[in-house]
DOGU-801294 format. One record per residue (C-alpha): residue in three letters; x, y, z; residue number from 1. Coordinates in steps of 0.5 Angstrom, whole numbers, plus 2048, in hexadecimal, padded with zeros to 3 digits. Layout:
<residuo: ALA	u: X	v: Y	w: Z	num: NUM> $
...
This chain:
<residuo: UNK	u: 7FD	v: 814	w: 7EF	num: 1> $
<residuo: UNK	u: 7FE	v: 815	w: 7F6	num: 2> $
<residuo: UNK	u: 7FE	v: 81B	w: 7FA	num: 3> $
<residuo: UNK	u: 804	v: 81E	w: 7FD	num: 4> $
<residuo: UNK	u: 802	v: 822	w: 803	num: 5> $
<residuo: UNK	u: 7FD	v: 828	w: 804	num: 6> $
<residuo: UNK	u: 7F7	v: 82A	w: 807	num: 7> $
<residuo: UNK	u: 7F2	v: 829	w: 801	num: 8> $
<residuo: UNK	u: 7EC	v: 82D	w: 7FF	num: 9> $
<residuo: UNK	u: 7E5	v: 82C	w: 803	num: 10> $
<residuo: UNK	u: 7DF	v: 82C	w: 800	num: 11> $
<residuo: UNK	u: 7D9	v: 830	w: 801	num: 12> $
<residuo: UNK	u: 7DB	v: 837	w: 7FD	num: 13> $
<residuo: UNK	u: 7D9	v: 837	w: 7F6	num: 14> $
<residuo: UNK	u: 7E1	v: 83A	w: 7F3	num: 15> $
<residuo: UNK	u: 7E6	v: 838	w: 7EE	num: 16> $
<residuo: UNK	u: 7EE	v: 835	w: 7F1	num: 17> $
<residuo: UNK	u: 7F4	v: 838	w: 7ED	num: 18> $
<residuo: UNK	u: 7F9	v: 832	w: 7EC	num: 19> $
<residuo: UNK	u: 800	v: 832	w: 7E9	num: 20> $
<residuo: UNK	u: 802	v: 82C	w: 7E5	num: 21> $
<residuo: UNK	u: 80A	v: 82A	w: 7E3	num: 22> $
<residuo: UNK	u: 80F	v: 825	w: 7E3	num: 23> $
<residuo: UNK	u: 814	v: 824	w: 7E6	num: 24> $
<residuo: UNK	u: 81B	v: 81F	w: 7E7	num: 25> $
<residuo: UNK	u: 81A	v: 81A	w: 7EE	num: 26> $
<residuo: UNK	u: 81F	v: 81E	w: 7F2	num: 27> $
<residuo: UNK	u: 81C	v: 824	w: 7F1	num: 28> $
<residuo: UNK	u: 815	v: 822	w: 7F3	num: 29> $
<residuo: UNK	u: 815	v: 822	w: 7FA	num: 30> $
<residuo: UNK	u: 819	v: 829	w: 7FA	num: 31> $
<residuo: UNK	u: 813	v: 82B	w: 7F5	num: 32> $
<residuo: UNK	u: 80D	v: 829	w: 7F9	num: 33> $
<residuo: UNK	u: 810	v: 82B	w: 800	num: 34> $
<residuo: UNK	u: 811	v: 832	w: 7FE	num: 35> $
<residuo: UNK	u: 80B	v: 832	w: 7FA	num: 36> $
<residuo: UNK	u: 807	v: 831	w: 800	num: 37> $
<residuo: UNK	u: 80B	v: 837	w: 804	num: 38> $
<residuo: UNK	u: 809	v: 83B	w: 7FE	num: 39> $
<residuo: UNK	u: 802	v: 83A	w: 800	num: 40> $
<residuo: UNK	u: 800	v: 834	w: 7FB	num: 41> $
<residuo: UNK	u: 7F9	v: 830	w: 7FF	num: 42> $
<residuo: UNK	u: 7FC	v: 829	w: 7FC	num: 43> $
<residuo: UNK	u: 801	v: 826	w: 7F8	num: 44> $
<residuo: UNK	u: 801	v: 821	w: 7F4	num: 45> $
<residuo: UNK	u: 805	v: 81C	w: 7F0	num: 46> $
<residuo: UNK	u: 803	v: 818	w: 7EB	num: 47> $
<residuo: UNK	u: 807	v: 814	w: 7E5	num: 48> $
<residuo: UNK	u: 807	v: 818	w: 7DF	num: 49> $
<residuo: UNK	u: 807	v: 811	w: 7DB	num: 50> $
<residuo: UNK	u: 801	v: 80D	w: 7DE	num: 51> $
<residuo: UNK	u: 7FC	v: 809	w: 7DA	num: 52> $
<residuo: UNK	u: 802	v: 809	w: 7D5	num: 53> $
<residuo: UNK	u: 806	v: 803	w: 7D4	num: 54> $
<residuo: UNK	u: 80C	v: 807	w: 7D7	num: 55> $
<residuo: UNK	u: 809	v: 808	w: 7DE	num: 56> $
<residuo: UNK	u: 80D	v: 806	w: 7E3	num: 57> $
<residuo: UNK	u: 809	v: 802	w: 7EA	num: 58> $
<residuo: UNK	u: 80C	v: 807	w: 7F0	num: 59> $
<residuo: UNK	u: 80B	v: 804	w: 7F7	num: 60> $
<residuo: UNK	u: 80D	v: 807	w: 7FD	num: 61> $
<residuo: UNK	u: 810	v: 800	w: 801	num: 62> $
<residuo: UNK	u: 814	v: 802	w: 806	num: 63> $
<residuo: UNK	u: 815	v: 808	w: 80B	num: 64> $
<residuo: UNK	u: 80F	v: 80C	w: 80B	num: 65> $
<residuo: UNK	u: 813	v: 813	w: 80C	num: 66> $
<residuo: UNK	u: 817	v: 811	w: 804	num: 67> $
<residuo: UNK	u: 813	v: 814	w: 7FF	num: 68> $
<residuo: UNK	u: 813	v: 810	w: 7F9	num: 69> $
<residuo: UNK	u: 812	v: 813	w: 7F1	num: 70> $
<residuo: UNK	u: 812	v: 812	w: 7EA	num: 71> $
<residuo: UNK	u: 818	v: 813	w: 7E7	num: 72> $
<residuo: UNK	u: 814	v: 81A	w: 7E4	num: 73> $
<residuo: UNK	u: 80F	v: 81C	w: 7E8	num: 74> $
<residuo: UNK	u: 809	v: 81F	w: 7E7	num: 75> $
<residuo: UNK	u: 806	v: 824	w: 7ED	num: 76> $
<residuo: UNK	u: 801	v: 827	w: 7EC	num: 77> $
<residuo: UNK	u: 7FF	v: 82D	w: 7F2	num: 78> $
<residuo: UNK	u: 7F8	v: 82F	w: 7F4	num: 79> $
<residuo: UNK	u: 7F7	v: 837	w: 7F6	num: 80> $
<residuo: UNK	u: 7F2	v: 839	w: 7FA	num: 81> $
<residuo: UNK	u: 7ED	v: 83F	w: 7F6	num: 82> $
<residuo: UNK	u: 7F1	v: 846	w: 7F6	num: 83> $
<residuo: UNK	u: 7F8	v: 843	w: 7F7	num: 84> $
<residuo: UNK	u: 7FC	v: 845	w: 7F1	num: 85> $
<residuo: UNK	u: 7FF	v: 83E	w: 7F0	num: 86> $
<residuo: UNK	u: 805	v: 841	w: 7EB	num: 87> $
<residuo: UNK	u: 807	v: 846	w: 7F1	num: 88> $
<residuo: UNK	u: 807	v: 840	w: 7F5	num: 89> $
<residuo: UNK	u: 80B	v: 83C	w: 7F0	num: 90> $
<residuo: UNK	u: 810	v: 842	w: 7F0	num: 91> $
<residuo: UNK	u: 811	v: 841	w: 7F6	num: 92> $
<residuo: UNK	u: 813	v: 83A	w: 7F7	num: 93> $
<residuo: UNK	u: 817	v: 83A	w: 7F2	num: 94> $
<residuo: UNK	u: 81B	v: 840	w: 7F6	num: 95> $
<residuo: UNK	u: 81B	v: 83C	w: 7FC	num: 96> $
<residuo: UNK	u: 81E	v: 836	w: 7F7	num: 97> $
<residuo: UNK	u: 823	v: 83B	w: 7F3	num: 98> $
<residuo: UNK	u: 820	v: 837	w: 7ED	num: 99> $
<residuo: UNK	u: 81C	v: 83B	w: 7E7	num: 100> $
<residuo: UNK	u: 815	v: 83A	w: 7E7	num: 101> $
<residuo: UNK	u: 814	v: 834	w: 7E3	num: 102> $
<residuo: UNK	u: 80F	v: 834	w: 7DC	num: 103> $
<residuo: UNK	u: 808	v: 833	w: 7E0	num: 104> $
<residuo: UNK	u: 801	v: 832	w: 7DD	num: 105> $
<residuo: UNK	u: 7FC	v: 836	w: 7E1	num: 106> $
<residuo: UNK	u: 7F5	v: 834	w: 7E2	num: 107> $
<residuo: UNK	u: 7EF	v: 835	w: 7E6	num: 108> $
<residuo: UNK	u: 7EB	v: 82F	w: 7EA	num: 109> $
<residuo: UNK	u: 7E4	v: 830	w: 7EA	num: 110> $
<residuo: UNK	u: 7E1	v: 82F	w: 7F2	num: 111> $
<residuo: UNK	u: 7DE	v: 829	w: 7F5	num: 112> $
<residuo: UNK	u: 7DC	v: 825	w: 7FA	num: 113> $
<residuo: UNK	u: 7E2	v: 823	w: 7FB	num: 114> $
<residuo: UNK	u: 7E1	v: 81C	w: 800	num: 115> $
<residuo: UNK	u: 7DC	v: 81A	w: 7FB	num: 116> $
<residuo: UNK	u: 7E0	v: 81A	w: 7F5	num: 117> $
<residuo: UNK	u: 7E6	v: 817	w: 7F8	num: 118> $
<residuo: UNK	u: 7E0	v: 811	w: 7FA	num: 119> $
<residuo: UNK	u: 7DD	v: 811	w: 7F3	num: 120> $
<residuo: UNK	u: 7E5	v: 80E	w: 7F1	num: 121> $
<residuo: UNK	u: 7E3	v: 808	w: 7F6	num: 122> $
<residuo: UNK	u: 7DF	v: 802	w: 7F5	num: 123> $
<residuo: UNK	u: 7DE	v: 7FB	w: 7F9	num: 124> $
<residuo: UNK	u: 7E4	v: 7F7	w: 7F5	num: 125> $
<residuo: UNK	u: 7E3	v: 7EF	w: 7F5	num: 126> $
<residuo: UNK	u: 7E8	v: 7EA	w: 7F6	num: 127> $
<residuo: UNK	u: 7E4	v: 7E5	w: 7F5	num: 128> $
<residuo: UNK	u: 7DD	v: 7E3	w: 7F5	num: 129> $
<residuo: UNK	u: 7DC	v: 7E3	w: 7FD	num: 130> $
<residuo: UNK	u: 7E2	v: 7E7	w: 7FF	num: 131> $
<residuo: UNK	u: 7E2	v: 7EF	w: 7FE	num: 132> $
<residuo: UNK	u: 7E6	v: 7F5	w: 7FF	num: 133> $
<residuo: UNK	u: 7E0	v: 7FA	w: 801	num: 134> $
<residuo: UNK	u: 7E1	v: 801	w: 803	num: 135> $
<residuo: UNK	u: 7DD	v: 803	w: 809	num: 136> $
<residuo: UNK	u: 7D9	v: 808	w: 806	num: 137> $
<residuo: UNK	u: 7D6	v: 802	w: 801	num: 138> $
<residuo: UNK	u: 7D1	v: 7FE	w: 802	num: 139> $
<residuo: UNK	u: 7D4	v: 7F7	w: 801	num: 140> $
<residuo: UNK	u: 7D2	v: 7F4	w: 7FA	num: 141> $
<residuo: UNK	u: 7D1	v: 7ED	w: 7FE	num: 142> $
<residuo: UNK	u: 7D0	v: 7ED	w: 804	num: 143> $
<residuo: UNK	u: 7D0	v: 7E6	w: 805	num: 144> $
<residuo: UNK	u: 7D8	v: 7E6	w: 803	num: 145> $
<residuo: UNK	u: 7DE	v: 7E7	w: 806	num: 146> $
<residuo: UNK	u: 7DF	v: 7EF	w: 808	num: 147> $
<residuo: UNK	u: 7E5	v: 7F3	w: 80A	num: 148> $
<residuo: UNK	u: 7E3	v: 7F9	w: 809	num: 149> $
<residuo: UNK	u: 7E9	v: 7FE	w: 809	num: 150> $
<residuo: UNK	u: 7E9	v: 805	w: 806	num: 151> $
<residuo: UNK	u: 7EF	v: 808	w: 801	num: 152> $
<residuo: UNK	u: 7F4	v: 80B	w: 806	num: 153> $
<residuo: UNK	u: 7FC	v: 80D	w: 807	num: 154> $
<residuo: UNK	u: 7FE	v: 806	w: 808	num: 155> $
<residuo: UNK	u: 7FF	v: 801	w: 802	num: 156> $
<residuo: UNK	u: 7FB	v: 7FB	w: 801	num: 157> $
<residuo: UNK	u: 7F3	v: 7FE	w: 7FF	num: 158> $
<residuo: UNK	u: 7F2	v: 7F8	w: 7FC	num: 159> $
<residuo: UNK	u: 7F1	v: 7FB	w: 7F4	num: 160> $
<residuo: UNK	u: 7F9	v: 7F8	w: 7F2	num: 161> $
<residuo: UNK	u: 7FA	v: 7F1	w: 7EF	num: 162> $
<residuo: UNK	u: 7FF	v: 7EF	w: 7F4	num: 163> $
<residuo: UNK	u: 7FA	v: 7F0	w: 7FA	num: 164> $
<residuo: UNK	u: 7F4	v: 7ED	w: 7F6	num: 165> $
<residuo: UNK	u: 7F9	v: 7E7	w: 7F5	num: 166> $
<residuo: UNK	u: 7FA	v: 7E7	w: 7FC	num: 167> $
<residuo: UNK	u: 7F3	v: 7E7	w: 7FE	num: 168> $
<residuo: UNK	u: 7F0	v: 7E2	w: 7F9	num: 169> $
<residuo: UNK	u: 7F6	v: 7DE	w: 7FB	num: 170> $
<residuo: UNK	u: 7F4	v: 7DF	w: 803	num: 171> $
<residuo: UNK	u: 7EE	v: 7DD	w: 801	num: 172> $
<residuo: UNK	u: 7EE	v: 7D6	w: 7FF	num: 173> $
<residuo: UNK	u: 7F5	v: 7D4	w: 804	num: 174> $
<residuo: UNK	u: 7F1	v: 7D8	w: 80B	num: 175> $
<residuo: UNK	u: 7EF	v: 7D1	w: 80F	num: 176> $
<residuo: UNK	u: 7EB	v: 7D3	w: 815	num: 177> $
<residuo: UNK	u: 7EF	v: 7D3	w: 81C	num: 178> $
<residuo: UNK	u: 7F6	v: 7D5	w: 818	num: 179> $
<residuo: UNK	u: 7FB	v: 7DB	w: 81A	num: 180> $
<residuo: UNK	u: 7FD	v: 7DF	w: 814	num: 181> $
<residuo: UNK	u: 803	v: 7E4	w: 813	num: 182> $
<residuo: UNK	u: 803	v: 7EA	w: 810	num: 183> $
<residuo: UNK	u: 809	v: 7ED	w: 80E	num: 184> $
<residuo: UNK	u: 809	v: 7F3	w: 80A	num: 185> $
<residuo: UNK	u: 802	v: 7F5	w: 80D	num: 186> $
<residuo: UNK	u: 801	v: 7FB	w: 80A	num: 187> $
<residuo: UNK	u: 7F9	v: 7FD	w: 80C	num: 188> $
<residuo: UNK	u: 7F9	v: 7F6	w: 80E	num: 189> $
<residuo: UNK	u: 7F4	v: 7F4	w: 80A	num: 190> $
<residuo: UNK	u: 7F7	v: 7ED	w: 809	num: 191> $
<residuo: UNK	u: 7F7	v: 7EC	w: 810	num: 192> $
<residuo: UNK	u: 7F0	v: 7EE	w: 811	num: 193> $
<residuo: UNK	u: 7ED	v: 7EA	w: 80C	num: 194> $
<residuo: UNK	u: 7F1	v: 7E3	w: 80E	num: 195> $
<residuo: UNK	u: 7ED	v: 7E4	w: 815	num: 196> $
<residuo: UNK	u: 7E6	v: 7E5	w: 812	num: 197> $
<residuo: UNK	u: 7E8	v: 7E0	w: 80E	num: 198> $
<residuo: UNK	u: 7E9	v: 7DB	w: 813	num: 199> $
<residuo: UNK	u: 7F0	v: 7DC	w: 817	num: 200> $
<residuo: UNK	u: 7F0	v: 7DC	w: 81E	num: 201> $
<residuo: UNK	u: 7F6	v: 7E1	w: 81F	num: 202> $
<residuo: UNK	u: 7F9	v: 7E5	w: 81A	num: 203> $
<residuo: UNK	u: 800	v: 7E9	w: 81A	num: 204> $
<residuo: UNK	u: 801	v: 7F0	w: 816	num: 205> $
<residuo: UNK	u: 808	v: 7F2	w: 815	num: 206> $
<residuo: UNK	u: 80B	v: 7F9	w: 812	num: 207> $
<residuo: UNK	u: 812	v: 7FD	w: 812	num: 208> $
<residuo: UNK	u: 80D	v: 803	w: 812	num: 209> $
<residuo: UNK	u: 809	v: 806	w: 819	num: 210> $
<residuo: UNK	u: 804	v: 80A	w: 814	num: 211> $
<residuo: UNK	u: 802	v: 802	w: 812	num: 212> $
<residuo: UNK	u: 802	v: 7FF	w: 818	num: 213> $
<residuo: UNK	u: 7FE	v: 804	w: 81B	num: 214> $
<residuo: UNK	u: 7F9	v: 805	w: 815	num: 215> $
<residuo: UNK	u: 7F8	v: 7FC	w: 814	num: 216> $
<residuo: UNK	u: 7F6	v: 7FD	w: 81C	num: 217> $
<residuo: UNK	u: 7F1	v: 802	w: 81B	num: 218> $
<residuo: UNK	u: 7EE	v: 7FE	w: 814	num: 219> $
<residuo: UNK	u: 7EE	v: 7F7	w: 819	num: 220> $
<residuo: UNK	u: 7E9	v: 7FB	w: 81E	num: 221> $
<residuo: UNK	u: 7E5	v: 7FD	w: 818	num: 222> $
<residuo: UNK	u: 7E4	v: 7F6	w: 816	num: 223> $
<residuo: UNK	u: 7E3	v: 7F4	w: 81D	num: 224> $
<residuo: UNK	u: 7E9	v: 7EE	w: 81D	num: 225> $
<residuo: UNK	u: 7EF	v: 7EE	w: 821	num: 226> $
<residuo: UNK	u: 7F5	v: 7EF	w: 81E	num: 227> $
<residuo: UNK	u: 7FB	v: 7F0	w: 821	num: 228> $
<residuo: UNK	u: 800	v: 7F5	w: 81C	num: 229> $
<residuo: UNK	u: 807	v: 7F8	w: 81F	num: 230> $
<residuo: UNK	u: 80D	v: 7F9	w: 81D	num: 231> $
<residuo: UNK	u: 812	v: 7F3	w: 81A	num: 232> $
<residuo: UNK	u: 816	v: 7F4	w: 821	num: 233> $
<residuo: UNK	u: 811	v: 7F1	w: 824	num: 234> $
<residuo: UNK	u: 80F	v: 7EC	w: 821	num: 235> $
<residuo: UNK	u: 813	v: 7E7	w: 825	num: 236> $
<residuo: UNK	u: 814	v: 7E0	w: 824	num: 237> $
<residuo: UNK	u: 80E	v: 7DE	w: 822	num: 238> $
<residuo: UNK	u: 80C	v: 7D8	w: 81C	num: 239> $
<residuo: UNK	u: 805	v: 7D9	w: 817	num: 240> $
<residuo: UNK	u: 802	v: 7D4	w: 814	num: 241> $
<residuo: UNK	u: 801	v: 7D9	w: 80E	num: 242> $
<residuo: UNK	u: 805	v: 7DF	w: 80D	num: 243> $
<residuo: UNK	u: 805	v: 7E3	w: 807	num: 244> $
<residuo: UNK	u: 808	v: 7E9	w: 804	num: 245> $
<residuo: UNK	u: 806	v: 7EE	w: 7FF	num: 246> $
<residuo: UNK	u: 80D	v: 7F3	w: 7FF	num: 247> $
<residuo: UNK	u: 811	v: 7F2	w: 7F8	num: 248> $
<residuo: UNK	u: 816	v: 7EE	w: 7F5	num: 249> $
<residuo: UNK	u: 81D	v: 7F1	w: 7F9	num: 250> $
<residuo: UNK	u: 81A	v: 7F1	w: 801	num: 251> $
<residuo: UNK	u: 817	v: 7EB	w: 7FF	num: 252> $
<residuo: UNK	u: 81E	v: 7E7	w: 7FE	num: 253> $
<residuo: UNK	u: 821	v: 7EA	w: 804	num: 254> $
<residuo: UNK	u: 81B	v: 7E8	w: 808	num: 255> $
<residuo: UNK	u: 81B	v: 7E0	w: 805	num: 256> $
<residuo: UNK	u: 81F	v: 7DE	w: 80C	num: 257> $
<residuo: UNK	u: 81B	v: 7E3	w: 811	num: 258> $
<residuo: UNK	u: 814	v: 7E0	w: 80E	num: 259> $
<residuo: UNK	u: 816	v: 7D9	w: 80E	num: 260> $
<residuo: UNK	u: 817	v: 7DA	w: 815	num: 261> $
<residuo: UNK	u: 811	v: 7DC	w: 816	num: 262> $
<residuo: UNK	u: 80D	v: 7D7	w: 812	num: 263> $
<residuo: UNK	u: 80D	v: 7D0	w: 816	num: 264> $
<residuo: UNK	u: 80E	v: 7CA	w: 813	num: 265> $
<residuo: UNK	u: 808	v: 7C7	w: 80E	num: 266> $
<residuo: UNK	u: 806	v: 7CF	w: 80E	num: 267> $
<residuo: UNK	u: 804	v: 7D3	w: 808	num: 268> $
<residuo: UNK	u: 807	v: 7D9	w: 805	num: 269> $
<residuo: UNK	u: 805	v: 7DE	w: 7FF	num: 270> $
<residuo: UNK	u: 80A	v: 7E3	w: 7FC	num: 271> $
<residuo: UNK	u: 808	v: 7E9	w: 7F8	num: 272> $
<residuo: UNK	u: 80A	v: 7EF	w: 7F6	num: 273> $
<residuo: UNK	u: 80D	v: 7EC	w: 7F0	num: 274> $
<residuo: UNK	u: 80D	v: 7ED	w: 7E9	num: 275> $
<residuo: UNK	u: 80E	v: 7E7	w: 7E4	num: 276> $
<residuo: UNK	u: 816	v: 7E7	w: 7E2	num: 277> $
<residuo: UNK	u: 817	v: 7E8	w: 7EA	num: 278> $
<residuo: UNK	u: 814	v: 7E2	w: 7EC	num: 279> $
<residuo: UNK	u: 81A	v: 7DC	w: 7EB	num: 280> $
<residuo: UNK	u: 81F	v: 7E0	w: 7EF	num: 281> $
<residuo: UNK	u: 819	v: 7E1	w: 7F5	num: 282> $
<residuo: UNK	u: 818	v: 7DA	w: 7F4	num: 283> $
<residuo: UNK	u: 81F	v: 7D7	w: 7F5	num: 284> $
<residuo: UNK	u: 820	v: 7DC	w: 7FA	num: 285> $
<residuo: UNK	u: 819	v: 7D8	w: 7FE	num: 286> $
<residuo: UNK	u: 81C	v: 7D1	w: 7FB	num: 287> $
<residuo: UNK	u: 822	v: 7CF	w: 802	num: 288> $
<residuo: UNK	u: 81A	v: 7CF	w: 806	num: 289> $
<residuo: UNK	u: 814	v: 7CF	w: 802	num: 290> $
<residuo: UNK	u: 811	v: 7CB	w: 7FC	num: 291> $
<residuo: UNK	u: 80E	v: 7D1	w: 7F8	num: 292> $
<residuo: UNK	u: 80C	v: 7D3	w: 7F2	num: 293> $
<residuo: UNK	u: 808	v: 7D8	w: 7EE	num: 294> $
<residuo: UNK	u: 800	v: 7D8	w: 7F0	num: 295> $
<residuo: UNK	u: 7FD	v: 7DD	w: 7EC	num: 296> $
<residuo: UNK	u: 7FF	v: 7E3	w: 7E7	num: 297> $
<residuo: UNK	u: 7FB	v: 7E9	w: 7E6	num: 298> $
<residuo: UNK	u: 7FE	v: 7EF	w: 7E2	num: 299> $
<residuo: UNK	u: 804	v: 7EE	w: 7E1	num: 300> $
<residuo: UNK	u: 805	v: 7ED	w: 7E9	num: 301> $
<residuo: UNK	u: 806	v: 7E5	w: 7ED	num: 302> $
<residuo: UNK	u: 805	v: 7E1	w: 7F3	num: 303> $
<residuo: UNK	u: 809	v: 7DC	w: 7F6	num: 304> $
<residuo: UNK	u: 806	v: 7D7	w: 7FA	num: 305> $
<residuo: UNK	u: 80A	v: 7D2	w: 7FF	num: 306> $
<residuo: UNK	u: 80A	v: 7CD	w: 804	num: 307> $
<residuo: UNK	u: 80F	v: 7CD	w: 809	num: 308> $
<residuo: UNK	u: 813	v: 7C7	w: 808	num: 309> $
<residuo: UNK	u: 818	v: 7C7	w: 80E	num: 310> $
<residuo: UNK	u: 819	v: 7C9	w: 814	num: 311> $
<residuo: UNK	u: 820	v: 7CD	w: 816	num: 312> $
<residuo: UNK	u: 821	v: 7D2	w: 81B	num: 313> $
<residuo: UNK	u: 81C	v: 7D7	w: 81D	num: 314> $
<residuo: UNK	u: 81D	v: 7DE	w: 81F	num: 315> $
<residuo: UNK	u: 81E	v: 7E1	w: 826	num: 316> $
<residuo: UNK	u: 81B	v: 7E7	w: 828	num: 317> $
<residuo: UNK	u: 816	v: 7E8	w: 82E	num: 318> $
<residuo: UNK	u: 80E	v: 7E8	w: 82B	num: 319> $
<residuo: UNK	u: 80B	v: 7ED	w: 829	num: 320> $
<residuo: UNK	u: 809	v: 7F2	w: 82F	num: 321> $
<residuo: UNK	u: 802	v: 7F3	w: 832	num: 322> $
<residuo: UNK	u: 800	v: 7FB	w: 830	num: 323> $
């Protein structure tokens, strides 16, 4: 599930919220949320209305940050402050839409502390026995091992998905103290954080989307380290000793030369985002500069580890600006 917009109750009054639920298709579910939130909806949120069930579908929000993605039937579920008729609001945004009110389930949702209840979702998350993701309103399990700590947020990568778990355990045992690590694809820039408290000397994020960028630097300063985070533009022509990218499959192919360039020669690549039948054709799309092959699976998803095998031309661009 993942909240589409809205302002969201507040804790502190003892009442009941309204909500509406129903499904709709995937090109209508941007026009239904938008116009449920100008009818006055607190919040939407969609959800998959197969999840848990073996037709549940893995949805990531990889690329422009402003493109919504959905499930090709998307639930949304709308959240009404107390005294506003939900199904007059409803009425309305379908007039808006000039499309029929659709068959809705209407419920009532109790009021609570609404803050709390979202950190009760939340615990420390172990990598491995020394390394762990730890919210910051948790105290670490292990105050001896390596702590990142990073709350749940808009960006990608919190550190509760199998691909950055097979990322950061991978990082784990491949960070030496001293190396320049490059992450590309950095969403909350969890992985570049963790190479550095896990010894690298400097460390590079990278993502398409501002939001991202923004978010990673903020997470940095949390953790105390100094990363850098930009946009791809400004990375430059600058070489690694560690690059890993946690994306998908598709991006993954079409950025093999670009991380190759990055990655110097003798240096170490990690690829996820990858689920098992995908991973030959990522492979021998790595092949022309690494020797790689699967490292790890973990539900269904893999990670491709290499090392650089070559030295072909590198990029030319500026480097990364200061600011």
């Amino acid at each position: 599930m993942r909240i589409v917009a809205g302002a969201g109750p507040t804790s502190g009054t003892v009442v009941n919220y309204a909500a509406l639920r129903f499904d709709v298709e995937a090109a209508a579910a941007d026009a239904w949320s938008d116009a449920l939130l100008d009818a006055g909806a607190l919040s939407v949120d969609a959800a998959d209305p197969d999840a848990g069930t073996e037709r549940e579908t893995a949805l990531f929000a990889e690329g422009d940050s402003a493109v919504r993605a959905w499930w090709p039937i998307s639930r949304l579920t709308a959240l009404f402050e107390p005294g506003r008729d939900p199904e007059a609001a409803l009425v309305l945004a379908a007039g808006a839409l000039g499309l029929p009110a659709p068959a809705r389930l209407r419920f009532d949702v109790a009021d609570r502390d609404w803050v709390a209840a979202t950190k009760a979702q939340f615990a420390p998350i172990r990598v491995t026995d020394d390394l762990w993701i730890v919210p910051t309103w948790c105290a670490p399990p292990r105050a001896d091992a390596v702590n990142v700590l990073l709350d749940p947020g808009l960006a990608f990568g919190t550190g509760s998905h199998p691909t950055t778990q097979l990322c950061l355990a991978w990082l784990r045992g491949s960070v030496v103290a001293g190396a320049a690590v490059l992450d590309y694809g950095c969403g909350s820039g969890i992985l570049a954080i963790a190479a550095l408290k896990l010894g690298a000397s400097r460390a590079a994020g990278i993502d398409i989307d501002p939001q991202a960028v923004q978010a990673s630097g903020a997470n940095a300063r949390v953790n105390g380290v100094d990363a850098e985070f930009a946009l791809p533009e400004r990375l430059g022509g600058r070489q690694f000793d560690v690059v890993v990218a946690n994306i998908l499959a598709n991006p993954l192919r079409l950025l093999a030369p670009l991380l190759a360039a990055h990655c110097r020669r003798g240096g170490r690549i990690a690829l996820s985002g990858i689920l098992e039948p995908q991973a030959d054709e990522v492979i021998a799309a790595y092949a022309p500069w690494f020797t790689i092959s699967r490292w790890r699976t973990s539900e269904g998803w893999v990670l491709l580890a290499g090392v650089r095998n070559d030295a072909t031309a590198r990029p030319s661009a500026p480097p990364i600006a200061d600011g």
